[in-house]
ZAMARGU-4260 file (C-alpha; in steps of 0.2 Angstrom, whole numbers, plus 5000, padded with zeros to 4 digits):
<rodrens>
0) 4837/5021/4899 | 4848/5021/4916 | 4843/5031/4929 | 4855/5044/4931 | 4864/5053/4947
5) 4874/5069/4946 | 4889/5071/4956 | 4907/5080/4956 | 4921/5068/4959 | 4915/5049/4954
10) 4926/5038/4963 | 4929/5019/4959 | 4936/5006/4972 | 4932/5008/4990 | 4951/5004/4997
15) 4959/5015/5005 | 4963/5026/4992 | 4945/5029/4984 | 4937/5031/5002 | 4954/5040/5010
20) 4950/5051/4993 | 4932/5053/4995 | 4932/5060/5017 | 4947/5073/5011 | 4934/5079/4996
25) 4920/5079/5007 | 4931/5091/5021 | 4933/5103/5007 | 4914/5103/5002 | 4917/5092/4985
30) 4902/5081/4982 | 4908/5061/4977 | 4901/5045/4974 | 4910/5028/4979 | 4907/5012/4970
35) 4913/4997/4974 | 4913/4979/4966 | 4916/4970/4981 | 4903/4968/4997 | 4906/4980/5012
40) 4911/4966/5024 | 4922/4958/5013 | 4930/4978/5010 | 4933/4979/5029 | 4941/4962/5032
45) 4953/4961/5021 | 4972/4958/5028 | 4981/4970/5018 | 4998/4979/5024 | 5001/4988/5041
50) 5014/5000/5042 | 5013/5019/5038 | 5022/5031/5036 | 5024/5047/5046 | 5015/5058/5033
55) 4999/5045/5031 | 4996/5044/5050 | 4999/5063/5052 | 4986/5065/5037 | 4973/5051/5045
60) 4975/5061/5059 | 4973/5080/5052 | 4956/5073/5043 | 4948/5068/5061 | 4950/5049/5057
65) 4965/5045/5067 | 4958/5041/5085 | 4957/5022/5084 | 4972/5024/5078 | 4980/5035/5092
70) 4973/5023/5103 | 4978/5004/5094 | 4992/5011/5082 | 5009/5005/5089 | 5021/5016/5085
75) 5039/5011/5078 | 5053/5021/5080 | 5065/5008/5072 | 5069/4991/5063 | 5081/4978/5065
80) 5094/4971/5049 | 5096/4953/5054 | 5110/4947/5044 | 5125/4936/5048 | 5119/4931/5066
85) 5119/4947/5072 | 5106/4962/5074 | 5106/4980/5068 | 5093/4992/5074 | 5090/5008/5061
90) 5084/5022/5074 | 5071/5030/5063 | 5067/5041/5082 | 5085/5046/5083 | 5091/5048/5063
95) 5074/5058/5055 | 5068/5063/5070 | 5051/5055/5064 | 5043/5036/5065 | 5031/5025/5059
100) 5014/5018/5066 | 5008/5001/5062 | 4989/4999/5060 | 4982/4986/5052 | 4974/4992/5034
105) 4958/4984/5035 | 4956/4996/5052 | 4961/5010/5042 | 4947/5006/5030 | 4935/5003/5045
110) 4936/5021/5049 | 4937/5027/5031 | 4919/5017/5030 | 4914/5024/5047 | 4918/5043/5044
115) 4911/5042/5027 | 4891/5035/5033 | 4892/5044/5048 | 4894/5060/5035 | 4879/5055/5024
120) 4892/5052/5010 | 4888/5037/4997 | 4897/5022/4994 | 4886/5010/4983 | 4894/4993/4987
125) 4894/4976/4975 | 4892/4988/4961 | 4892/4976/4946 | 4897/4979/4928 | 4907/4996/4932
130) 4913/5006/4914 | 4920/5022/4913 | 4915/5033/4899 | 4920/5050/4892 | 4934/5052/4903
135) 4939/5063/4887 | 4926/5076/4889 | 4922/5087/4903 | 4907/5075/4907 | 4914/5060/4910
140) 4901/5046/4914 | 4901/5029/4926 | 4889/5016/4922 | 4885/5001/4932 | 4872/4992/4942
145) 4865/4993/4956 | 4854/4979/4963 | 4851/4972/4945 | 4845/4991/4940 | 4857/5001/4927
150) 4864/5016/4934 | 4873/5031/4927 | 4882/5043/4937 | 4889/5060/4928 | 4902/5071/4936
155) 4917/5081/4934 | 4931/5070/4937 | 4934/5051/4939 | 4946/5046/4952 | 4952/5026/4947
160) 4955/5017/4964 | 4951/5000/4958 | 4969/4992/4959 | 4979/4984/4949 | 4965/4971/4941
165) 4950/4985/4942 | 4943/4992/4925 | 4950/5011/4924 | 4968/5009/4917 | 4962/4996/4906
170) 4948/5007/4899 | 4960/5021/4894 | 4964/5020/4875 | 4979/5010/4868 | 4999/5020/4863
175) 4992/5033/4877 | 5001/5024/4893 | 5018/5016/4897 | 5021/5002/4906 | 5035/4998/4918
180) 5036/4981/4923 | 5046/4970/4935 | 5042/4953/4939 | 5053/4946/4954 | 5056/4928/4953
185) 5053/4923/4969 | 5034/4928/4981 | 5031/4930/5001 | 5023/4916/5010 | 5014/4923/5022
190) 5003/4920/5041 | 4991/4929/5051 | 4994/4920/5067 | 4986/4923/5085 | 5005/4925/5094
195) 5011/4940/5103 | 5024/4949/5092 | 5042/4940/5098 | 5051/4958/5095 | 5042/4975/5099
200) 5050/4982/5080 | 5049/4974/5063 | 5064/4962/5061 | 5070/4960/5044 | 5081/4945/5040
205) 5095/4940/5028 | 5098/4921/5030 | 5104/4908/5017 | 5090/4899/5016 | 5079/4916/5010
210) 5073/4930/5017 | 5060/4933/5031 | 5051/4945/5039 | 5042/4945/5058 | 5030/4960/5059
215) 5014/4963/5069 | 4997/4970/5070 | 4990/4970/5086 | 5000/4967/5104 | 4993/4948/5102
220) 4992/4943/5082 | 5007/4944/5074 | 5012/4944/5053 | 5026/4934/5048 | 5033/4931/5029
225) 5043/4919/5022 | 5053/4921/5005 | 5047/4906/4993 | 5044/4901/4975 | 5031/4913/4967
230) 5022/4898/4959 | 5024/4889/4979 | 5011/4877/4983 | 5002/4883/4999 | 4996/4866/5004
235) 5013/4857/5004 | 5015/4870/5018 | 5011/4864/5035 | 5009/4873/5051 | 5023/4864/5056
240) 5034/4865/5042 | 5029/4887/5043 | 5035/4887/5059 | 5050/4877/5059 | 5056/4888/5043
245) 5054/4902/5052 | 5064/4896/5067 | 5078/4893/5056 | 5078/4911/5046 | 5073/4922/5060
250) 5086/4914/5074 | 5096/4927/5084 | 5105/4932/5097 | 5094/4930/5114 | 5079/4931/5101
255) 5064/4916/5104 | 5049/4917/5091 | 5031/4915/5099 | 5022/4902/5090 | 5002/4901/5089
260) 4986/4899/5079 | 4990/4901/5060 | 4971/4909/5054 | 4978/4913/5037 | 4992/4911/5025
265) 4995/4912/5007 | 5008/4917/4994 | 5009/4933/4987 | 5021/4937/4969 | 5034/4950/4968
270) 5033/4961/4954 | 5036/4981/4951 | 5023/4990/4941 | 5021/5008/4936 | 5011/5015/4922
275) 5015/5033/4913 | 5004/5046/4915 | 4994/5042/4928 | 4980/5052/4919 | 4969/5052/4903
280) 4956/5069/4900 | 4947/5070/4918 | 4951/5051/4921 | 4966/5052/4936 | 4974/5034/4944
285) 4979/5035/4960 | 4986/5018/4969 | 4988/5000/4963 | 4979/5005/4948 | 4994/5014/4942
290) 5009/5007/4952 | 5014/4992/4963 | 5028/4989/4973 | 5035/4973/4982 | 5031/4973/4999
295) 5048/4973/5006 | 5049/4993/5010 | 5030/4992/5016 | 5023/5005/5003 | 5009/5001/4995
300) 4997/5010/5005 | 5008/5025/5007 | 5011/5026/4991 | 4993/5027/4988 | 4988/5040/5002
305) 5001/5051/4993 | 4991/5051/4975 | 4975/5055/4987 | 4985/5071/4992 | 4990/5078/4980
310) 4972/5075/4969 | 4963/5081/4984 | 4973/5099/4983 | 4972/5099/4964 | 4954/5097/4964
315) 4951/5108/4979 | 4961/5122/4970 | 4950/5118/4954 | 4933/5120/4961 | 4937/5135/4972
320) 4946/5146/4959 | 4944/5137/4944 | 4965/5135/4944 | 4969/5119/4931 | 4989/5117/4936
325) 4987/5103/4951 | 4978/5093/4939 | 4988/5097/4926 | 5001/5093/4937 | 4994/5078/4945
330) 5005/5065/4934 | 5021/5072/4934 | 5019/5078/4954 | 5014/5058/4960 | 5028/5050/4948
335) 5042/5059/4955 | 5039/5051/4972 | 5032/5036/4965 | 5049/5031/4953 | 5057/5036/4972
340) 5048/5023/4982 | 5051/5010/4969 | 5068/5014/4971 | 5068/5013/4988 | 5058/4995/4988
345) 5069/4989/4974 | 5085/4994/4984 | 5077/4984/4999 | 5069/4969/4990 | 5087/4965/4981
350) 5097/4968/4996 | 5087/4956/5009 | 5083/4942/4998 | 5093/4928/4990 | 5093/4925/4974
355) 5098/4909/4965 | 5106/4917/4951 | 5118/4927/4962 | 5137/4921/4959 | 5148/4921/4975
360) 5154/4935/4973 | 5139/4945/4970 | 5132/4936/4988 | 5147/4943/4996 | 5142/4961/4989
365) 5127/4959/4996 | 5132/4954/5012 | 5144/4970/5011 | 5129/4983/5007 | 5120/4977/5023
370) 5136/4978/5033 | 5138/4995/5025 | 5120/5000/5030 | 5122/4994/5047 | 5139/5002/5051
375) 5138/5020/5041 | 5127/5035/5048 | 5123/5041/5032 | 5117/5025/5024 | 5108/5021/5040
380) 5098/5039/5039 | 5096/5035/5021 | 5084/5021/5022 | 5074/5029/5039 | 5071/5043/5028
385) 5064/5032/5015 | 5057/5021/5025 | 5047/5034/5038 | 5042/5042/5021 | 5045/5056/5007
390) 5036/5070/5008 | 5017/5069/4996 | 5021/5084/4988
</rodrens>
């Protein structure tokens, strides 16, 4: 028999969702578990995304894990549509009256990780052979291993934080979910490269050859993408031939892009995803595990951080008054933001890149909508609002 461990929320996945979801339970007295297939250092080094929204910064900051942040954030109070030789700022500062910070995700889980120990709270990492069970009932069960031992955790609720290839929206039964798929026919080469950022705010460029995207994370490393085939050979990619593509898609008006040390590239697909609901019994997805966007509108994590808060507030209100209705709720309250922000990362992704099945004319539409973007008030506040963030609830 597995030994067995009683908790109230058992969280799988220790991105930042499950840990992000685990510190906001923890504030409100709400017991958790955390189990992770992966090893801690490989969990706090891997190069995700690095923009958030207002409303996840704000919220980092509210639970007392926002000070490295405050200090190494940099702050964005705009972008840059490069299209046709010419720039365009969108004055997020100036339009919302809000911005956005960029901080690298794998800091963000740093201090997830940090807050979480330094609390006494337990994370179980290179947990092995996770299953859900009984999600159904109202003791829903985790099993796995632990150091070769069987383990069984019992709680009240199971929080699915594993991503998109993790084992809790597979484990939910057949007919009960729908799927909504979009595969994008092209991916994003991209670098991690020891270069100061060549432009302060993220610089996002229409160019004939394909899209690109210079974007940072710290004053001296810089993040750069490059629209490719989603099946592209990353070795026929030299250094060289990198930079020299990026020269040509990102060139401007008075603009010079830094070059440097390339310490990491690959190629990541394009694809929308979104499952419906984003519950089963006591079993609740939050994240990749039940949606993905392309990375164009730089939502993934956001997107993520809003399922934590609205989960967190259901389940708070559930174990302090016994009231069912955020829970209840929890599906249809995330999807109406989520179906938002993949509108939002649709609209972006189709209007920045090229794509070879476009006729002339539909170019020249394109062209058009990034003119009218550029030029109109309206459309300009349109995509800071999106783009600095919907509100979580």
């Amino acid at each position: 028999m597995p030994d067995t461990e009683r908790t109230q929320v058992g969280i799988v996945g220790a991105g930042p969702a499950g840990l992000l979801l685990a510190h906001l339970l923890d504030r409100q007295g709400i017991a958790s578990v955390v189990l992770e297939a992966r090893s801690r250092e490989y969990v706090e080094n891997r190069i995700r995304a690095g923009v958030l929204e207002q409303g996840t910064a704000d919220l980092l900051t509210a639970s007392g894990v926002g000070e490295r942040m405050a200090r190494l954030g940099l702050p964005h109070e705009g972008i840059i549509l490069r299209f046709g030789g010419q720039d365009h700022r969108i004055d997020f500062r100036a339009l919302t009256g809000k911005a956005v910070m960029v901080y690298s995700q794998h800091l963000v889980v740093r201090d997830l990780i940090a807050a979480r120990l330094a609390a006494g709270g337990r994370i179980v990492f290179e947990a092995e052979r996770v299953s859900v069970h009984d999600f159904d009932t109202d003791r829903p069960r985790i099993r796995y291993q632990e150091n070769g031992a069987e383990r069984e955790l019992e709680c009240d609720f199971i929080a699915g934080c594993d991503g998109f290839h993790g084992v809790c929206r597979p484990s939910i039964p057949p007919g009960v979910l729908t799927e909504f798929e979009r595969v994008y026919p092209f991916g994003w080469l991209g670098i991690l490269a020891d270069a100061p950022p060549s432009s302060h705010e993220l610089i996002y460029a229409n160019h004939e050859r394909g899209f690109s995207l210079l974007s940072m994370r710290s004053p001296t490393v810089s993040r750069l993408y490059l629209q490719c085939a989603p099946d592209e050979d990353i070795e026929a990619w030299s250094d060289a031939r990198i930079w020299a593509e990026l020269q040509t898609r990102l060139a401007g008006p008075g603009f010079t892009l830094r070059e440097g040390k390339i310490t990491q590239k690959g190629v990541t697909p394009m694809r929308s995803f979104v499952v419906e609901p984003m519950q089963c019994g006591r079993l609740f997805l939050l994240g990749d595990a039940a949606h993905i966007v392309p990375p164009t509108g730089a939502k993934g994590l956001n997107l993520a951080a809003g399922d934590v808060a609205v989960l967190s507030r259901a389940l708070g209100a559930w174990y302090a008054a016994g009231d069912e209705s955020g829970l209840a709720a929890y599906s249809a309250t995330c999807l109406r933001r989520v179906w938002k922000v993949q509108r939002f990362s649709w609209w972006m992704t189709s209007m920045l890149h090229r794509f070879e099945t476009h006729s002339p004319f539909e170019r020249r539409v394109q062209l058009a909508e990034l003119d009218y973007v550029a030029s109109s008030v309206a459309a300009s506040t349109a995509l800071a609002e999106n783009y600095i963030g919907l509100p979580f609830i």
